[in-house]
N, C-alpha and C positions, 0 to 999 in steps of 0.2 A: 384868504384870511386865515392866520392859524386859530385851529382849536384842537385845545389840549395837547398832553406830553407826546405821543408819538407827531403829531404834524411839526413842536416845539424842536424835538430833535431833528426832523427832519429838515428843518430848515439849518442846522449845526453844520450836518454834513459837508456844506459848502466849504465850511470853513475849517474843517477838519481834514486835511487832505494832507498828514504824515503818513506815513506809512505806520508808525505806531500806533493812530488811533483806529487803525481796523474798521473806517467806514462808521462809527461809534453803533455799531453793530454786535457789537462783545463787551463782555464782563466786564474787561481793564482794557488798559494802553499796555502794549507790550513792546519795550523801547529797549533796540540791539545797543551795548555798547563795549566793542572792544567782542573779548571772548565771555563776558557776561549779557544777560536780556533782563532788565530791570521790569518785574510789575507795579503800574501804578493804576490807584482805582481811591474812586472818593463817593462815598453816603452822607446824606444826610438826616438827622430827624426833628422833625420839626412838634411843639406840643399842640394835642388835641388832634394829629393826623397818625403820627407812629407811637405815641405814648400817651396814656391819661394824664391828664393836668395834674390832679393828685396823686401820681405814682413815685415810686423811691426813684429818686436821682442815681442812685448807685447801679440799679437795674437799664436806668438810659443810659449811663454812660456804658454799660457791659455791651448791653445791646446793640450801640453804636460801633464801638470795635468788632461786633463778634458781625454783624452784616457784613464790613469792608473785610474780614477774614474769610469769610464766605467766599470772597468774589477769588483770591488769592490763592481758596482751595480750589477754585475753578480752573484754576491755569496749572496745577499742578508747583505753584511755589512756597518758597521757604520767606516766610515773614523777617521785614530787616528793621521796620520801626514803622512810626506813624505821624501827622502832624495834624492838630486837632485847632478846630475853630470856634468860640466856647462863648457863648452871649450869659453875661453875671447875670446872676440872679441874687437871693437873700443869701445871705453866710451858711445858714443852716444847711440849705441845697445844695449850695455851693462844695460845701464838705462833702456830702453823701454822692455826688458825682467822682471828686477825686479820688473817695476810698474806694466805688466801682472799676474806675479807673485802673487803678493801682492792682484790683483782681482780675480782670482782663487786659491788660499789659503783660502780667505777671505768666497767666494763665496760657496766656497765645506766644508769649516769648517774640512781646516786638515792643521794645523799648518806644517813649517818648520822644522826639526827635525838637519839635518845635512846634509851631502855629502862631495864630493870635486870639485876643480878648478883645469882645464889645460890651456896651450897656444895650440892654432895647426889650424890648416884650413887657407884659404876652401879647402874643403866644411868644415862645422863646424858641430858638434851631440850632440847631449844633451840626457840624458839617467834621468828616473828620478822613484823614487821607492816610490811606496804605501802601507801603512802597514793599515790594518785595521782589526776591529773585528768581528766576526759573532754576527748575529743578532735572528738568526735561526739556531739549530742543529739536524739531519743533515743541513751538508752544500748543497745547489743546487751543482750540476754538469753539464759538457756537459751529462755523462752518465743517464742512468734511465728512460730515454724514452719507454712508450710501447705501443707494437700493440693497436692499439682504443684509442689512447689519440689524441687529436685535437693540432695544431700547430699554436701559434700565436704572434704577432708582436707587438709592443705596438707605433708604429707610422709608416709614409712612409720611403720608401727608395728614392735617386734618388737626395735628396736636395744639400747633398755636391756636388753630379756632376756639379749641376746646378751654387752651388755659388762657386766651383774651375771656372768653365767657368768665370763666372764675374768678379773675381780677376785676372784673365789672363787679362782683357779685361779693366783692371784699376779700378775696381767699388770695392768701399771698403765700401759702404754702406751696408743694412740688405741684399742685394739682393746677398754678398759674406758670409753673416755669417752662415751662416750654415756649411761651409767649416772655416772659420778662428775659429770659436769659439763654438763647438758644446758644449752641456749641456751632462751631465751624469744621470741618471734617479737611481739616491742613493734612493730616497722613492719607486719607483717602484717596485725598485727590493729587498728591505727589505718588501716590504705588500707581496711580492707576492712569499718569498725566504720559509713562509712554506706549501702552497699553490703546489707547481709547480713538476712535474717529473723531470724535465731535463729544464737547460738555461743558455744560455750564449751572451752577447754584439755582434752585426751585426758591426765589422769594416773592413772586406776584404772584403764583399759583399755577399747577402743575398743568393746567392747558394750556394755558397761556404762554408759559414759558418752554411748553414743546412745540406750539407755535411759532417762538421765536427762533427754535432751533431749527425746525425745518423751511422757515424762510430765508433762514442764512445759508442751508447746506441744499435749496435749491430742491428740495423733495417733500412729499409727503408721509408723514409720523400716523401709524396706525396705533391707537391705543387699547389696551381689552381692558376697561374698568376693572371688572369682576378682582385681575392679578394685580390690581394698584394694592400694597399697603399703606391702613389708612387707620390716624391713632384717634377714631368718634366712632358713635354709632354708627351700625351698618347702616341706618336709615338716612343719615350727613353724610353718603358716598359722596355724593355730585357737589355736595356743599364744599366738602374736604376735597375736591382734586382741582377748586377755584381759590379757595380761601387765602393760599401764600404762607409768607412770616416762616417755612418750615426748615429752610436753609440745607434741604437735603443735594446731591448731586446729581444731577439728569445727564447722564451720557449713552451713549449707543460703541458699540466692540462688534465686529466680525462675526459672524456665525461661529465659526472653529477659535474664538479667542476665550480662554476659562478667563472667568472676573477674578481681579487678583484680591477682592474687596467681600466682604457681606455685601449682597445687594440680593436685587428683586427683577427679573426681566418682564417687563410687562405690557412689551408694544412690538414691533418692526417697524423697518423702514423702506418704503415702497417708491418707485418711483413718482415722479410731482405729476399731480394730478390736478383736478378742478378745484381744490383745498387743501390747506396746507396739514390738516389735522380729520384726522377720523376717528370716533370712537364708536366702538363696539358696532365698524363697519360703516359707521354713518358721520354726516357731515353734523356736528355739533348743533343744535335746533335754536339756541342760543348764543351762537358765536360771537356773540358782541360784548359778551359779558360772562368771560372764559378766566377771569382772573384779575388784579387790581392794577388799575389804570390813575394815575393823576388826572383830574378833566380840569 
């Protein structure tokens, strides 16, 4: 009997057997055509699970875009447009999503393309699709990590915890953006898409999703806490390297490869072992609860 999102997708698989959907083991669909590889990748957010009920519309709909950008910088590609799937709501909201809209479209430089409109909610979901190109072929994947390659981050984790807390707490200043409106790192991950073994976007949280990565490349991911950056208190380390929403880049480079990016090295990669993930030497004491899961 399935229970929850990984057994849901696991039962996908069956039916996913292009060659572009990668096993749906990866970011996007990466679909060859001709002398171009089109990326495509779809988010959704749904209210009361990805956003407060009472939050600016203009902030969901940023934030909707800026997720599915995320996955785009994952592959190392150039943004070509999008197609959005929009349940109405009142006029009022309705506006403050489109003017959101219109500054992340704007901002990411990926045009409107199409979609469709429903009535329904609450809760209300918006679903919204990213088509983009590679930049670099091969494309990056979670796979391709190996023994002796270095593991590393290209910013902190911990911020969105930090600015969901403030938005709880009525503060719609900078002190919640990191959580209402994070950025996608599209240049990062095109400098760095033919540089890299293995990477993919930190949005369930940072164990979790090097988890993900060394299940896919078949090895074990040693992490040293202490070298994670992380944007909370020191004392919300272990909070911050579960919590997600951070939209940073997780990849792994060669021993002898310089990062062609800012970033932070803060793990190896060691052959597979009894676990897919170690930190600070040990097998996670918690493993079950490494990062955010749909149940």
């Amino acid at each position: 009997m399935l229970s929850g999102e990984p057994a849901f997708i696991g039962s996908l698989r069956a039916l996913a057997t292009h060659p572009a959907a990668r096993g749906l083991a990866d970011d996007c669909a990466v679909l060859d055509l001709g002398d171009e590889t089109l990326i495509l990748t779809h988010d959704m957010m749904v209210e009361g699970i990805h956003y407060l009920p009472d939050q600016d519309m203009a902030d969901v709909a940023w934030k909707l875009v800026a997720t599915n950008m995320s996955d785009l910088a994952a592959k190392g590609a150039q943004p070509l447009g999008v197609l959005l799937g929009y349940m109405l709501g009142d006029d009022a909201k309705d506006a403050r999503f489109v003017a959101g809209l219109h500054e992340a479209l704007y901002h990411f430089n990926a045009p409107l393309l199409g979609g469709d409109t429903s009535s329904g909610g609450p809760p209300r979901s918006f679903g919204l699709t990213a088509i983009g190109k590679a930049t670099h072929r091969p494309v990056p994947s979670r796979a391709g990590a190996n023994a002796g390659d270095i593991l590393w981050i290209t910013g902190p984790v911990g911020g969105a915890m930090i600015g969901f807390e403030a938005l709880k707490a009525g503060d719609t200043s900078n002190a919640s953006r990191p959580y209402r409106r994070p950025d996608a790192l599209l240049a990062d991950g095109q400098a760095l898409a033919r540089h890299v073994t293995a990477m993919m976007d930190v949005s369930d949280g940072l164990l979790l999703d090097a988890t993900r990565l060394a299940h896919a490349s078949a090895v074990t991911i040693a992490i040293d806490s202490a070298r994670v950056p992380i944007a909370a208190p020191e004392a919300r380390r272990n909070e911050a390297m579960r919590w997600g929403d951070d939209y940073q880049l997780l990849f792994t480079l060669p021993p002898e490869t310089a990062c062609p990016v800012p970033a932070t090295p803060i793990g190896t990669v060691i052959p597979k072992g009894s676990a897919p993930l170690l930190l600070d030497g040990e097998e996670p004491a918690d493993k079950d609860h490494l990062g955010y899961l749909h149940r």
